[in-house]
C-alpha positions in Angstrom: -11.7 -7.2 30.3 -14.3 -9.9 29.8 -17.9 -8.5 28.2 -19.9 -10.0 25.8 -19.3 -9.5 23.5 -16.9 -6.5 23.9 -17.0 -5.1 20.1 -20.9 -5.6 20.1 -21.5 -3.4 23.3 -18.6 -0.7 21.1 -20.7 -0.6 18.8 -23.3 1.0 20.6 -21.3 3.5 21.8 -20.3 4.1 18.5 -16.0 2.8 18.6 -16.4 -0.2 16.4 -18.7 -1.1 13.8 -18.9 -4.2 11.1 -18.8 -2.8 7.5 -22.3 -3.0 6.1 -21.9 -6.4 3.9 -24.3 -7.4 1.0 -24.7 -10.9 2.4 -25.0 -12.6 5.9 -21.6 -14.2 6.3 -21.0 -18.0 7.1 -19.7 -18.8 10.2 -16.7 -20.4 9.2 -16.6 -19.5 5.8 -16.1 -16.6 2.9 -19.1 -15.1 2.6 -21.4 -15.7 -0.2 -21.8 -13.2 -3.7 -24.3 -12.3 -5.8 -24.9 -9.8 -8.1 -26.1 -6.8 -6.4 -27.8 -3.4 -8.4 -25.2 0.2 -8.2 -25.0 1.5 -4.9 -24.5 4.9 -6.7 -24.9 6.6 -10.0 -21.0 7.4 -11.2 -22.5 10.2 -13.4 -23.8 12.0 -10.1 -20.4 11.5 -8.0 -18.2 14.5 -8.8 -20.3 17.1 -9.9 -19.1 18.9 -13.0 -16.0 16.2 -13.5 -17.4 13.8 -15.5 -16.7 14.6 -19.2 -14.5 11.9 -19.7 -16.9 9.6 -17.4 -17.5 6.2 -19.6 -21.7 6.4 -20.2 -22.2 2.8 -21.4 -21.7 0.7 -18.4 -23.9 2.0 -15.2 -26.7 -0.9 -14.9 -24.3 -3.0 -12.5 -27.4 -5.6 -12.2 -26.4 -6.8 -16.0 -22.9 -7.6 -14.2 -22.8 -11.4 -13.4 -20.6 -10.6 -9.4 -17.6 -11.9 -8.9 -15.4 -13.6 -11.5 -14.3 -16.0 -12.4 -17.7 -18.2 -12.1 -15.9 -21.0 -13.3 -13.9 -23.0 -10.2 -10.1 -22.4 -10.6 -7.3 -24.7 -9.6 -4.9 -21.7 -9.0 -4.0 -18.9 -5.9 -4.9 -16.1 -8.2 -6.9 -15.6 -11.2 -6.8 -12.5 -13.5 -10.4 -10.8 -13.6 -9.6 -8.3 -15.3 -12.0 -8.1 -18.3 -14.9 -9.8 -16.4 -14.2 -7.8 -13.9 -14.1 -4.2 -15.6 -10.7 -3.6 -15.0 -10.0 -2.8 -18.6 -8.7 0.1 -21.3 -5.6 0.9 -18.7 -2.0 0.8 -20.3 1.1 2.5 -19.2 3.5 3.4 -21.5 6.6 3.9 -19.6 10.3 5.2 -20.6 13.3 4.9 -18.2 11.9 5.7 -15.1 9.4 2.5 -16.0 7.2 2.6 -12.7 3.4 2.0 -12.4 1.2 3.4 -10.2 -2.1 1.3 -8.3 -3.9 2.5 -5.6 -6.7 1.3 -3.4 -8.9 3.6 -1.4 -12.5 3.8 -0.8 -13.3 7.7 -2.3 -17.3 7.5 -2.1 -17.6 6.6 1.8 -19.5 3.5 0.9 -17.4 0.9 2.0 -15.9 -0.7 -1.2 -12.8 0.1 -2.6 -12.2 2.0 -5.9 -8.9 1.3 -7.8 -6.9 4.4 -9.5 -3.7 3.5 -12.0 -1.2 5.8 -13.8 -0.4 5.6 -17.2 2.8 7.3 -17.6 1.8 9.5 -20.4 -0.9 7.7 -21.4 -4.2 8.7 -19.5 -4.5 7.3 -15.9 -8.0 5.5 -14.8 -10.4 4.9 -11.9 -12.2 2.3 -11.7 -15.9 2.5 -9.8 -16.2 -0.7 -7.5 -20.4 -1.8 -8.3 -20.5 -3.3 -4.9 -20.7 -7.1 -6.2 -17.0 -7.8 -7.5 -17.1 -6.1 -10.4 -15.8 -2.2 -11.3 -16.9 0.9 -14.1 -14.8 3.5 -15.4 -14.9 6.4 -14.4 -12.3 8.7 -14.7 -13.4 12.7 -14.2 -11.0 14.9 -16.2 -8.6 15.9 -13.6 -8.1 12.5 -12.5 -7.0 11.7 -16.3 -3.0 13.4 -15.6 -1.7 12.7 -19.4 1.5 13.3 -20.6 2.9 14.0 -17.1 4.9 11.0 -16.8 3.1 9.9 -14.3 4.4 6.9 -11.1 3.4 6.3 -8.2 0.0 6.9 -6.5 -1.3 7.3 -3.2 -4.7 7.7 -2.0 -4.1 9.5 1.7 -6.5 11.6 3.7 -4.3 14.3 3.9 -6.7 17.1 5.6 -8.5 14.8 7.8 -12.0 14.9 6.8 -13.0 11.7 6.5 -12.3 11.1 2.4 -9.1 9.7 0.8 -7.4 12.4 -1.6 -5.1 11.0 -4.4 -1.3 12.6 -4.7 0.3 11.6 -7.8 4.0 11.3 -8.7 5.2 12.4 -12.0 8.5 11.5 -13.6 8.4 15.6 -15.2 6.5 18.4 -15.0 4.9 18.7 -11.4 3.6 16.1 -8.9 -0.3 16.3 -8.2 -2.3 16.5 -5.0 -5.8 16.2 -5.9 -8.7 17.0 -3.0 -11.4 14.7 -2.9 -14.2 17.1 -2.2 -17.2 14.1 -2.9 -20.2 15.6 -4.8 -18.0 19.0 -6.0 -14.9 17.1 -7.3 -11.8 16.7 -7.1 -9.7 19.7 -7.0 -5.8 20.0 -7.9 -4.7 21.6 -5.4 -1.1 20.8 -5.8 0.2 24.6 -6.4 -1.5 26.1 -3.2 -0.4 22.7 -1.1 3.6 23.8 -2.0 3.9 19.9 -3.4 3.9 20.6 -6.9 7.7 20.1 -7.5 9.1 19.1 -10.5 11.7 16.9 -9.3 11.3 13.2 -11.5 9.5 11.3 -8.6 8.6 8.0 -8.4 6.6 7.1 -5.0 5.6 8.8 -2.0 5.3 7.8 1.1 3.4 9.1 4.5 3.5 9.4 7.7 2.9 11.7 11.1 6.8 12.1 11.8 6.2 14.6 14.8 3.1 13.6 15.9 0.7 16.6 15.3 -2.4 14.4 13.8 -1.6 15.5 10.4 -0.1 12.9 8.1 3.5 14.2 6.4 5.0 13.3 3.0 8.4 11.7 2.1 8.8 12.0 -1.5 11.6 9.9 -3.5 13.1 10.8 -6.1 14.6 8.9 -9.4 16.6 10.9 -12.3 14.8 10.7 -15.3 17.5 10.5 -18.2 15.3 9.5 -21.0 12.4 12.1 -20.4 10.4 14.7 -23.0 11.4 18.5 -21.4 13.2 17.3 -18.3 17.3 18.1 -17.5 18.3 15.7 -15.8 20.3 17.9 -12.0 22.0 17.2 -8.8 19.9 18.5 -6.9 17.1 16.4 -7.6 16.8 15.2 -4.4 14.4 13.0 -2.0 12.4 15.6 -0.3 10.1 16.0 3.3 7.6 17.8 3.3 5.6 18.8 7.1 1.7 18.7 7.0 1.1 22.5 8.3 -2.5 20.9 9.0 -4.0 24.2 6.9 -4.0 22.7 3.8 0.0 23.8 2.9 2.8 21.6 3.9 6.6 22.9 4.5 9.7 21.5 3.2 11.7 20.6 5.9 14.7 18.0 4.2 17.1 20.3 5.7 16.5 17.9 8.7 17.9 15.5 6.5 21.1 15.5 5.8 21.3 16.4 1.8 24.1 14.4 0.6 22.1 10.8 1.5 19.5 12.0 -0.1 20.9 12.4 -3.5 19.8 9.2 -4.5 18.9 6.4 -7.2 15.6 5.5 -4.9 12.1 3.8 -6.2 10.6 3.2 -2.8 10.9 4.2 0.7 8.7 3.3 4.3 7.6 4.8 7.1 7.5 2.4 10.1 8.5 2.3 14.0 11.4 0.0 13.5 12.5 0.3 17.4 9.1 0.1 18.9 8.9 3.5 20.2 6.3 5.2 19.7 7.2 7.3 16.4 7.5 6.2 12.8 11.3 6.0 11.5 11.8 5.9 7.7 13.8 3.6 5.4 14.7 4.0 1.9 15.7 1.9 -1.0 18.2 3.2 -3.4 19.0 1.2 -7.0 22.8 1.1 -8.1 23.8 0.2 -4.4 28.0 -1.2 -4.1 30.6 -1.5 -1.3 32.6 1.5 -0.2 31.6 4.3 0.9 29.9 6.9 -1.3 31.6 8.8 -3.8 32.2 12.5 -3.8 29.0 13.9 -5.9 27.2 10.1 -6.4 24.0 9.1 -5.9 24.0 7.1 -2.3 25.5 3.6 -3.2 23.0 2.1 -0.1 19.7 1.8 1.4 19.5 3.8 4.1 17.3 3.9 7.2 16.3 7.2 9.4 16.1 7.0 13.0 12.9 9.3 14.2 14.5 11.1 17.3 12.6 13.6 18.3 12.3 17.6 18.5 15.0 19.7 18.5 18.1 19.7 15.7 16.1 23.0 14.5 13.0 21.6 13.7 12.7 17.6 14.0 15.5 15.0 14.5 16.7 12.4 12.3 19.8 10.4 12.6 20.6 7.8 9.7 21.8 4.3 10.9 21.4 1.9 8.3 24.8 0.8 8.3 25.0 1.0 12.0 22.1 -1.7 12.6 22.8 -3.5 9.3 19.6 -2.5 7.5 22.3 -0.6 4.6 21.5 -3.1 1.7 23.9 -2.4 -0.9 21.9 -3.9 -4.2 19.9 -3.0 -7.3 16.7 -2.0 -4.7 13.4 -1.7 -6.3 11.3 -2.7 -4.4 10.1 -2.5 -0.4 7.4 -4.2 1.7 7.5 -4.1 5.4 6.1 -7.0 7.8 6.9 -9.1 10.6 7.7 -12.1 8.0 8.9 -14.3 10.9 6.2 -13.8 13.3 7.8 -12.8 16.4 6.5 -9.1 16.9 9.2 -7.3 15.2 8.9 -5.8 11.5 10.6 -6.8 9.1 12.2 -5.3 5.8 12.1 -7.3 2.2 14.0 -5.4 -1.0 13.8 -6.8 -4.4 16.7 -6.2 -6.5 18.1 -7.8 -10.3 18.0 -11.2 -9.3 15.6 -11.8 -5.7 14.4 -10.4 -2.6 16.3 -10.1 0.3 14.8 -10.4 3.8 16.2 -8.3 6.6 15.0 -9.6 9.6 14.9 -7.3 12.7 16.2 -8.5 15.6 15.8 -6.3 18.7 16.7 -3.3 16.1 19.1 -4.8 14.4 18.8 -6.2 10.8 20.3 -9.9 9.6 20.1 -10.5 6.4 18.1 -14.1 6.3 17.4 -14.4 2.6 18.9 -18.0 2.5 17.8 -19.5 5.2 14.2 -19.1 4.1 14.2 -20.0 0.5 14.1 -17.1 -1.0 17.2 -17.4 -3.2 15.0 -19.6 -5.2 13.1 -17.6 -6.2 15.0 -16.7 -9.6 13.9 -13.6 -11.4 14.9 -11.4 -13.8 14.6 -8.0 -12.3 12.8 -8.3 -8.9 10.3 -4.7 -8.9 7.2 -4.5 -6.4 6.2 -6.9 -3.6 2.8 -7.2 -1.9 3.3 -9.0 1.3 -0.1 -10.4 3.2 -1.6 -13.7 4.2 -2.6 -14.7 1.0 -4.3 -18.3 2.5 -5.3 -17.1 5.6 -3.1 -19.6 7.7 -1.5 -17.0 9.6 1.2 -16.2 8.3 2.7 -14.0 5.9 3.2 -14.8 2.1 4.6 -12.4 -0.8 4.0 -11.9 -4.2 6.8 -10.4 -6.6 7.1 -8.4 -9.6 9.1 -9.6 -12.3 9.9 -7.2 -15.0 13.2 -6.3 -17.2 11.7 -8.8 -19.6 8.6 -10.0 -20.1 8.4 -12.4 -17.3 6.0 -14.3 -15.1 5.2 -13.0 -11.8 6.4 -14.8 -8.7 4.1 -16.0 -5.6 6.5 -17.1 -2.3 4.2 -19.0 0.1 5.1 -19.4 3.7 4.9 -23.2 3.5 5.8 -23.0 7.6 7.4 -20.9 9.5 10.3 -18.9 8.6 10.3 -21.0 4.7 8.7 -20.1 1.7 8.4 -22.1 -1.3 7.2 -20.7 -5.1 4.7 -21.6 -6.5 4.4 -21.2 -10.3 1.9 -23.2 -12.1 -0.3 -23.6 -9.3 -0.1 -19.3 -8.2 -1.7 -18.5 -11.8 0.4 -16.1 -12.3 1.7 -17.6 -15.5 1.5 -14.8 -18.2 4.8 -12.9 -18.8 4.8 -9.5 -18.4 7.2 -6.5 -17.7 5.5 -5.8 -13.9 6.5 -3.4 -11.4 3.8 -2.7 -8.8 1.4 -4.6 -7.4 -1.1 -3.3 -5.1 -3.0 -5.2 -2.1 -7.2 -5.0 -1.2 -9.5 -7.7 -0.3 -11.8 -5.7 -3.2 -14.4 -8.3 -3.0 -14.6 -8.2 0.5 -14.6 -12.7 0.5 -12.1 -12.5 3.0 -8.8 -13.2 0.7 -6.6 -10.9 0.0 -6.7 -9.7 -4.0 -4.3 -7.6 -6.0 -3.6 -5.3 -8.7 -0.9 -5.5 -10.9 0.6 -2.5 -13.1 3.1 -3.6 -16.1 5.3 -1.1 -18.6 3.7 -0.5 -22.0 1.1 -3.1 -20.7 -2.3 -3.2 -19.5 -2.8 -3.6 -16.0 -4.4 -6.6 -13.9 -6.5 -7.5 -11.1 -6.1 -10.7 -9.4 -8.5 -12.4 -7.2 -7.5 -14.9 -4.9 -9.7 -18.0 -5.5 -7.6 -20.2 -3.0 -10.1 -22.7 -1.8 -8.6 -24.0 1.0 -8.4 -20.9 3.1 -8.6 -20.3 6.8 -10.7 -18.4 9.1 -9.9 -14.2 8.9 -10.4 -11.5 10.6 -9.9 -7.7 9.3 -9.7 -4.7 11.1 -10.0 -0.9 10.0 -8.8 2.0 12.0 -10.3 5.2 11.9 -8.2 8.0 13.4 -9.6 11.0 15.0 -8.2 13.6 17.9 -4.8 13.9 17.4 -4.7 10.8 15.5 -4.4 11.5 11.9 -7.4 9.9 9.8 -5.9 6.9 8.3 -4.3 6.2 11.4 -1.0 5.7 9.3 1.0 4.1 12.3 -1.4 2.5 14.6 0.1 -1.0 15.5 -2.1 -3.9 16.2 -1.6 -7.1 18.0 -4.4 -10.0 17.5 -4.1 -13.1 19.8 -5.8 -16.0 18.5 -6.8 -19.2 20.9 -3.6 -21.5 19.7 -1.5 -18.3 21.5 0.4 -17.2 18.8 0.3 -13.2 17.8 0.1 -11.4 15.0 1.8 -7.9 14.3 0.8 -5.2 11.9 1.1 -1.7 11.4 -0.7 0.8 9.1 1.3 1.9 6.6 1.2 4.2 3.4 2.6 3.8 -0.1 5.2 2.5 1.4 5.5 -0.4 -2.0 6.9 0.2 -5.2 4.6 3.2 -6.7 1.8 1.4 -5.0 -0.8 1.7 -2.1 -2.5 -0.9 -0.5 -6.0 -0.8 1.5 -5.4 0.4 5.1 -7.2 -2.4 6.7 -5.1 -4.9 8.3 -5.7 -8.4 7.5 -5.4 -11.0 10.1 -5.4 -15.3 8.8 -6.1 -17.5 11.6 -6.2 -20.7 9.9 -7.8 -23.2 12.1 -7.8 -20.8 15.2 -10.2 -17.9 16.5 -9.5 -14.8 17.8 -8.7 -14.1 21.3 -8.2 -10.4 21.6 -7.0 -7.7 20.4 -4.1 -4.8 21.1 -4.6 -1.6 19.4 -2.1 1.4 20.0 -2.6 4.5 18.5 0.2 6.9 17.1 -0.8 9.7 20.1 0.6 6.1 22.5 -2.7 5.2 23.8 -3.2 1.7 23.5 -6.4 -0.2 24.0 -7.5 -4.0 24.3 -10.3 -5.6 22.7 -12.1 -9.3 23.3 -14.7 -11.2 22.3 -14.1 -10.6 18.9 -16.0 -12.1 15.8 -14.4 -14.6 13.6 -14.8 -13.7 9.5 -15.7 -10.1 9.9 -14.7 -6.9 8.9 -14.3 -4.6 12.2 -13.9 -0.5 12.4 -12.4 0.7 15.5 -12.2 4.3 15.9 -9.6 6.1 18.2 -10.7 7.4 21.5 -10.5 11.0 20.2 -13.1 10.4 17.5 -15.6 8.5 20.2 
């Protein structure tokens, strides 16, 4: 399939199309900022929601772009007030999650950045277009005194915007419908997902295939919560996209018992290559034995997508069978192929590390020593953001740290298969008590940034100033057809010229209370692109060539050609 170039000639045809940038970029390099006016008036974005909109900060051309001006001898620097990511605190009580989610809600091609606050208000925040952000947070965005977790921004009904559903620790969880210049509207009630049932993340996924995108929901007992009795049935939950607007409950397919659980995070992801996503879970309070009569599970447990049938859907749980049943304090999830040989792989933070299972064929080892992690020495391991932070082509991680006002922890893969930590020299040097952390290249430099959520703290956006990065390439799938929108389990395989390949999948809150940009993010380091594999979730799979180097690409799915 030799053309030249193949993604230039899509274009025409409408399949894959750069994102609009502000700048030409450099051949070989980021590209270059500079303050650029509003691409849009926040006051005229959701009609009739904007009484809590902030009024003080629309002329984006007094914003000086991209901070810090200043070089910086560090991974990561925290933008936050030069930036505009400011006024956001959580104030948490025993369920102590944060909530940070990416997702581009105007159709303009930047990302906005939404944040819980427990029961403090939660915030958006506006991206200008040039690095930096406003407030604005319309009143039913705002959720106060909900207890509110994790976030997710998913396109839910498939029409071309991302929605925001909202976990709450009491009262009910919140889907909100991002319906652009009318609103947002809750419709949580009529949707059947607003359950009161102390949740702390969701995650999604099309489990039987249909296009729509469905909803696992996990679940953490509150014990120290205003109006909420703590029960045993509080229960993980699955709820079916009817593709109407409504979703069903269908946990009966799982089996009740395992999901009576301590969990803070859970993934979607095609663990055995097969074509549909399987789903794992992390439970806290994990020990040996088997599970007590009436306990919470004791392990992390992972849910083999089978098929139809079994009354509905099948699901068969074999954590312990293909040794991905982690029994540890698990916080926190991230999901990559960490060792780089086309296979994802699962990391879990617990008390005192992260522990890597890698998969082998389908079956998890346990590799945490042999790559360095044990070093890495924290408190009380909470959210990880896994992503090539340097652009070298393989995958580094970022941790939270919290329990105690900590600093943050930055793993880089220093070569493959061993990471080493870098404190002074990641910036993240401030202790805080951090939980999520949240993954977007908001600047669109080609470096991956993040955003950082913290109890009874404010949050913080990091921008990755790392000088010395590699060449990039970052691809955004568009679903359409049977595919759902986000195209939440489309795989993608990018060969560079040196021969070695790159995995990724598209995944969905599938962090600690957190949700990432969709794109996927390829480093190359010294290398260029060769081409690229793309199957969809409906199994077609395509190849693509001639690709650019240091570009953002969207690829639509055949069905939305």
């Amino acid at each position: 399939m030799n053309r030249a170039p193949l993604w230039l000639a899509l274009v025409a045809f409408g399949c894959v199309a750069p994102t609009p940038e502000p700048d030409p970029t450099p051949a070989d390099g980021p590209r270059a900022w500079t303050a650029a006016p509003a691409r849009f008036d926040p006051s005229d974005l959701l009609a009739g929601d904007d009484d809590d909109a902030s009024d003080d900060d629309d002329d984006a051309t007094a914003a000086p772009g991209p901070c810090p001006v200043e070089p910086v001898d560090t991974w990561f620097a925290d933008v936050s007030s030069c930036a505009g990511v400011i006024g956001a605190v959580t104030d948490g009580l025993s369920v102590e999650t944060t909530g940070q989610a990416w997702g581009d809600i105007t159709g303009d091609g930047d990302l906005e950045l939404f944040v819980t606050g427990f029961l403090e208000p939660s915030h958006l925040f506006l991206n200008r277009g040039n690095g930096t952000f406003v407030e604005f947070t319309p009143a039913p965005l705002a959720l106060a005194g909900l207890g509110t977790t994790g976030a997710t921004f998913v396109d839910y009904d498939n029409d071309g915007d991302p929605d925001l559903h909202v976990a709450a620790a009491f009262g009910n969880d919140t889907l909100l419908r991002n319906d652009g210049g009318d609103g947002w509207q809750d419709v949580g009630a009529e949707s059947g997902l607003a359950n009161p049932t102390s949740s702390v993340a969701s995650t999604w996924a099309d489990y039987d295939g249909d296009g729509w995108l469905d909803l696992y929901l996990v679940v953490y007992q509150c014990g120290n919560c205003p109006n909420y009795e703590p029960s045993d049935d509080a229960r993980d939950r699955l709820f079916r996209n009817l593709g109407d607007g409504t979703f069903e409950d269908t946990s009966e397919l799982l089996d009740p018992i395992l999901r009576f659980g301590l969990g803070y995070a859970a993934g979607w992801f095609d663990y055995d290559d097969d074509g549909d996503p399987d789903l794992y879970v992390a439970n806290d309070k994990g020990n040996p034995g088997p599970q007590p009569e009436g306990a919470p599970a004791n392990r992390n447990l992972l849910w083999r997508n089978d098929g139809p049938g079994c009354g509905g859907w099948c699901f068969e749980e074999i954590g312990e069978a293909v040794g991905a049943d982690l029994r540890v304090d698990s916080m926190g999830l991230e999901i990559a192929d960490f060792d780089g040989d086309g296979s994802l792989d699962l990391a879990v933070s617990d008390n005192e590390t992260a522990h890597l299972l890698s998969n082998l064929g389908g079956l998890f080892v346990e590799t945490t020593l042999s790559v360095g992690w044990d070093i890495a020495d924290t408190v009380v391991g909470w959210g990880l953001a896994a992503g090539d932070f340097d652009n070298d082509g393989d995958v580094d991680m970022a941790m939270a740290d919290g329990g105690l006002p900590q600093p943050n922890v930055f793993l880089e893969q220093t070569e493959p298969g061993w990471f080493e930590v870098r404190r002074e020299s990641s910036g993240l040097t401030e202790p805080r008590d951090s939980t999520g952390f949240a993954i977007a290249d908001y600047d669109f430099d080609g470096r991956l940034d993040f955003a950082a959520g913290s109890r009874n703290d404010s949050f913080q956006l990091f921008r990755n100033v790392q000088p010395s990065t590699g060449r990039w390439l970052r691809v955004h799938l568009v679903g359409g057809g049977g595919v759902n929108r986000d195209a939440v389990g489309a795989r993608a395989a990018l060969t560079d010229d040196s021969g070695r390949v790159q995995l990724q999948e598209v995944g969905l809150g599938r962090s600690l209370g957190s949700s990432h940009d969709l794109a996927l993010h390829f480093g190359l380091g010294e290398a260029r692109p060769q081409s690229l594999t793309v199957r969809w979730p409906d199994g077609v799979q395509e190849v693509f060539d001639d690709l650019p180097t240091n570009e953002v690409l969207t690829i639509n799915a055949p069905g939305a050609r």
